[in-house]
Each structure stands twice: as C-alpha cells, then as structure tokens.
C-alpha angles and dihedrals in degrees: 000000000000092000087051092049092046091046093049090060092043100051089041089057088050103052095037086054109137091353129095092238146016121283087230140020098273088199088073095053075067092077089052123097129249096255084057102048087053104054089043077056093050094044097049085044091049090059087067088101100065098051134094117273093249089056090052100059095047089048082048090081095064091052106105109215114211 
C-alpha cells in the first residue's frame, strides 16, 4: 500500500504543477490500480519534453534513476 500512496502524491505534484489546483480530483486516482497509477506517472513524466527548461528540471526530481 506504501508504493500507491507514494504514487498518488507523485502523480498529484505533477498534475497540480503551476495551477492552483489539481486538473483532476486526485481522491478519485485512489480507486485505480498500481499498474495505473504508474503509467499516469510515466506519461506526465514523458511530457517533460515538451516544457519549458525550467519545468524540466523541476519534473526531473520525480524521475527515479536505477
């Protein structure tokens, strides 16, 4: 349950990035699987391409290095 909790913050910093708020209720992410929650995580890290450098570097911190 530790990894779904992590994930959901994650995934909730990364969509409320430069809003107020998040895009989407990130209470209901909670009823989505693992598997889920890690591919939303490797999409929104995947845009980083297409930011700004300065967003980059700030979406460079939820990048895990193995």
């Amino acid at each position: 349950m530790k990894e779904k909790e992590l994930l959901l913050q994650e995934i909730e910093k990364l969509m409320s990035y430069g809003k107020d708020e998040p895009t989407i209720n990130p209470s209901l992410l909670e009823f989505l699987d693992i598997q889920s929650l890690r591919n939303i995580k490797k999409s929104l890290e995947n845009k980083v391409g297409t930011l700004s450098e300065d967003d980059k570097e700030w979406l460079e911190q939820f990048k895990k290095y193995e």
